[in-house]
Legacy VTK file of the C-alpha trace (Angstrom):
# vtk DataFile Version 3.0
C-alpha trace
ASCII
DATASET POLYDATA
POINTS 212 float
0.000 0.000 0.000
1.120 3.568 -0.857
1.272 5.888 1.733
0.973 9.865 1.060
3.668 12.098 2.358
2.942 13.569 5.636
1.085 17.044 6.409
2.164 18.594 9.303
4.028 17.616 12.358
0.862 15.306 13.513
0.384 13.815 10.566
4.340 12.917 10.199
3.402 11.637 13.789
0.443 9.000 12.514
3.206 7.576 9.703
6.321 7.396 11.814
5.475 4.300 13.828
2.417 2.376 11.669
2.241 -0.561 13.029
5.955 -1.411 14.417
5.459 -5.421 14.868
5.919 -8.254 15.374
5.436 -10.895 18.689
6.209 -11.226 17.634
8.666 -12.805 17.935
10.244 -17.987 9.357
13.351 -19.485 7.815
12.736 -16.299 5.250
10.941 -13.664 5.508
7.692 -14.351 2.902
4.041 -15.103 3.087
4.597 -18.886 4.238
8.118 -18.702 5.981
6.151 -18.683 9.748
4.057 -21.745 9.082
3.250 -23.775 11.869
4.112 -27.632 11.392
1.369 -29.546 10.349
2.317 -32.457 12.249
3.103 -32.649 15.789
4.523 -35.346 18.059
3.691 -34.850 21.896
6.743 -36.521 23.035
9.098 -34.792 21.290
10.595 -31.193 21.910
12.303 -30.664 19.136
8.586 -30.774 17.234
7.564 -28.623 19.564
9.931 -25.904 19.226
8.935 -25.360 15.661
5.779 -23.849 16.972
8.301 -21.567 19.366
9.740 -21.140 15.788
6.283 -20.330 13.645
5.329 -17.351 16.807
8.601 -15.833 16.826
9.156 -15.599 13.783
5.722 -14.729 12.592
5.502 -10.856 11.833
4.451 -9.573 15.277
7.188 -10.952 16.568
10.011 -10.510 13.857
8.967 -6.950 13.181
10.945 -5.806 16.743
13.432 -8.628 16.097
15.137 -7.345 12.264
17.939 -8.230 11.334
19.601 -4.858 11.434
18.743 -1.408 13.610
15.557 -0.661 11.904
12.067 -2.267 12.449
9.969 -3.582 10.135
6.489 -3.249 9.969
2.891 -4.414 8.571
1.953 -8.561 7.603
4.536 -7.861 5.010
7.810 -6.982 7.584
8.627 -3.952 5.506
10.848 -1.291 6.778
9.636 0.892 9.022
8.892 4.307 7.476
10.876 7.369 8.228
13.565 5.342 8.946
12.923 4.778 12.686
16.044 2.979 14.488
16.825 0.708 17.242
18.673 3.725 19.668
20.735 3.023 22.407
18.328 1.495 24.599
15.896 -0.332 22.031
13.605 2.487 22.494
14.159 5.019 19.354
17.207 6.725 18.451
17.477 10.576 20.197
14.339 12.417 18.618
12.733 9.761 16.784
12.001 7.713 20.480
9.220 5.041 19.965
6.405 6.380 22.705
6.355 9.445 20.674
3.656 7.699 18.800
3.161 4.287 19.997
0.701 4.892 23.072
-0.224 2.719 25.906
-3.004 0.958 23.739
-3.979 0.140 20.763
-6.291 2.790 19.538
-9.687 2.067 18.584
-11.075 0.066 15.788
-12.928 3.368 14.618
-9.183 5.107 13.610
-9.244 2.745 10.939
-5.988 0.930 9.666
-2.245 2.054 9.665
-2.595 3.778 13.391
0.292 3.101 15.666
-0.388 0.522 18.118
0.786 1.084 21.462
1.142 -1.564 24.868
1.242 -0.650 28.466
4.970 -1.423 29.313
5.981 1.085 26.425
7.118 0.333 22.726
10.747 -1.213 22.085
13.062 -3.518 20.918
15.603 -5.318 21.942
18.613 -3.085 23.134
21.323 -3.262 21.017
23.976 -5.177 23.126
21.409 -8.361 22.838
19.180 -7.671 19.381
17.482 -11.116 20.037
17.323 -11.378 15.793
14.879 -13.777 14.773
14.334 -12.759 10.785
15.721 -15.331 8.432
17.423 -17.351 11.125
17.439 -21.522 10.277
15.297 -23.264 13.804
18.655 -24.536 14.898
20.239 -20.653 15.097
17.307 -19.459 16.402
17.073 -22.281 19.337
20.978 -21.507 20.054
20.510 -17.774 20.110
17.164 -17.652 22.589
19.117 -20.179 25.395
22.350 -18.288 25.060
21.482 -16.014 28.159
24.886 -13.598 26.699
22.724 -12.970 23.658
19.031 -12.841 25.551
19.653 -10.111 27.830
20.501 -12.823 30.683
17.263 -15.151 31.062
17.223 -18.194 32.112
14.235 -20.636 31.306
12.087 -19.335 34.112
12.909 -15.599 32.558
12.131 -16.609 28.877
8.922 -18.174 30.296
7.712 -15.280 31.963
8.494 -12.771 28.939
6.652 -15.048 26.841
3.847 -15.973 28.667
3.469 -12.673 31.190
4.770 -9.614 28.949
1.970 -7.716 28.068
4.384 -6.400 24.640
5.011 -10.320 24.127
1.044 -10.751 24.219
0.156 -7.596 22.284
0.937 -10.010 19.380
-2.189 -11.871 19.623
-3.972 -8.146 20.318
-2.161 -6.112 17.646
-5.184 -3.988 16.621
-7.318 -3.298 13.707
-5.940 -4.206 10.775
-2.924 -6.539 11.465
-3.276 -10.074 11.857
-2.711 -11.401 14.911
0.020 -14.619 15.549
-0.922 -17.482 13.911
-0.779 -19.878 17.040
-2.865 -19.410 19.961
-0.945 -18.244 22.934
-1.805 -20.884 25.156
-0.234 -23.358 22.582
2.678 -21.309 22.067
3.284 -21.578 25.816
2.259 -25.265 25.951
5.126 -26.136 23.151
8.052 -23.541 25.209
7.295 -25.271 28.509
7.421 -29.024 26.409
10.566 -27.772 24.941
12.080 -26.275 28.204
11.358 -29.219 30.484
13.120 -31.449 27.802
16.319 -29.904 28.154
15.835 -27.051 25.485
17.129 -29.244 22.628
18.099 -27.716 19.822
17.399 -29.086 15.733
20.333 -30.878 14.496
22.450 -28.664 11.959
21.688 -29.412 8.656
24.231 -31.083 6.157
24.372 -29.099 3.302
23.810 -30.852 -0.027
26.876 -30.977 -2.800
LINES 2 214
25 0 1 2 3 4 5 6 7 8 9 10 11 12 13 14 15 16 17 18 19 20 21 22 23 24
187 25 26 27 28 29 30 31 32 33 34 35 36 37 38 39 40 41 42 43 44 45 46 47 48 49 50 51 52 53 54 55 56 57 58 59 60 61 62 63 64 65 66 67 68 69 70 71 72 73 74 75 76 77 78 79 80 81 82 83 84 85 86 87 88 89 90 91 92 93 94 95 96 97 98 99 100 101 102 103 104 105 106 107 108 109 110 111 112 113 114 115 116 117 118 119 120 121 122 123 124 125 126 127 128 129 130 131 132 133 134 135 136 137 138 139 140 141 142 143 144 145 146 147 148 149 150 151 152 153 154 155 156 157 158 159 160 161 162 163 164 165 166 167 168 169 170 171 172 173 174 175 176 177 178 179 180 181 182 183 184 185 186 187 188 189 190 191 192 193 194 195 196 197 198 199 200 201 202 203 204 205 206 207 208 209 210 211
C-alpha cells in the first residue's frame, strides 16, 4: 500500500510508527516462511519448538526482532517508514524515540488501519547489546541464540517463560489492533510447546548437512 507524504508535524506523527510489529517474535521472511508444522509429536521437543519457531518468527514478533537497527512493519515486515532505528536502549534513536507515537493501547477500531499501536509497558526492541534477531534465522540458530542467556539479555528458562507468557508487549501479538493479523498460534499453545521444549532440556534441531 502507498502511503501519502505527511502534512504537518501530527500527521508525520500518525506515519512514523504504523504498526511497528511483530510478537512477535520464518526461515525467510515471505508469506509462508512462519508456518506452523502440520504435524506434531507430543513426546518430542524438538517438534515442539517449531511452533516456538512459527510465533517468533511470525511478523508480530520478527517486526521488533530485524535483522539490522531498523524495524519492520505491517503482515509484510517492511521497513519501518521514516527510517525509525533501534537507539541506544531499544527504544528510538534521540528524537525519533518510539512512545512518541506508539501509546499505551492500541487505539480504537474506529481510527481505521495504519494507526500506531501502542502496549502498556511502552514500545521497544531489543537493546542493542542483545538484538534477540529472529528474521531469516534456520530453527537450529534461532534455538541456540534464545538459550544463550549472553545474547538474551541474561534469562534463564524461568525468565524466557515469563516474557513469553506474562509480557503484556510479548502478548500484544495476539492483540495487535485493527488491521494486522494477529500470531498465527494461539498463545496458550505457544506456551504449551516452550514449557514441552524447556522441560526437555531445550534441545536444539540438528544442523543441517548441506547438499553438494
Amino acid at each position: 500500500m502507498t502511503m501519502r507524504a505527511p502534512r504537518g508535524a501530527a500527521r508525520g506523527c500518525w506515519l512514523f510508527t504504523s504498526a511497528c510489529l511483530i510478537v512477535a517474535c520464518s526461515h525467510t521472511q515471505g508469506p509462508a516462511a512462519a508456518a506452523a508444522p502440520t504435524t506434531t509429536a507430543a513426546s518430542d521437543p524438538v517438534v515442539a519448538f517449531e511452533t516456538v519457531r512459527a510465533v517468533l518468527q511470525s511478523p508480530r514478533c520478527v517486526n521488533c526482532h530485524p535483522t539490522g537497527d531498523q524495524p519492520t512493519q505491517g503482515d509484510d515486515s517492511h521497513l519501518h517508514q521514516q527510517f525509525v532505528q533501534r537507539g541506544p536502549e531499544g527504544r528510538g534513536a534521540t528524537g525519533l524515540a518510539c512512545a512518541t507515537c506508539h501509546g499505551k493501547a492500541n487505539p480504537p477500531d474506529s481510527y481505521g488501519e495504519h494507526m500506531p499501536p501502542g502496549v502498556s509497558t511502552d514500545w521497544r526492541l531489543p537493546p542493542p547489546e542483545h538484538k534477540m534477531v529472529f528474521a531469516g534465522l534456520s530453527s537450529r540458530a534461532l534455538c541456540l541464540q534464545i538459550k544463550d542467556r549472553k545474547q538474551n539479555g541474561g534469562k534463564d528458562m524461568a525468565g524466557l517463560l515469563h516474557h513469553i507468557a506474562d509480557d503484556p508487549l510479548t502478548r500484544w501479538g495476539w492483540s495487535p489492533g485493527y488491521g494486522r493479523k494477529p500470531v498465527p498460534v494461539p498463545h496458550d499453545e505457544f506456551v504449551r510447546a516452550f514449557k514441552q521444549w524447556a522441560d526437555a532440556g531445550a534441545p536444539c534441531p540438528p544442523a543441517r548437512v548441506a547438499q553438494h
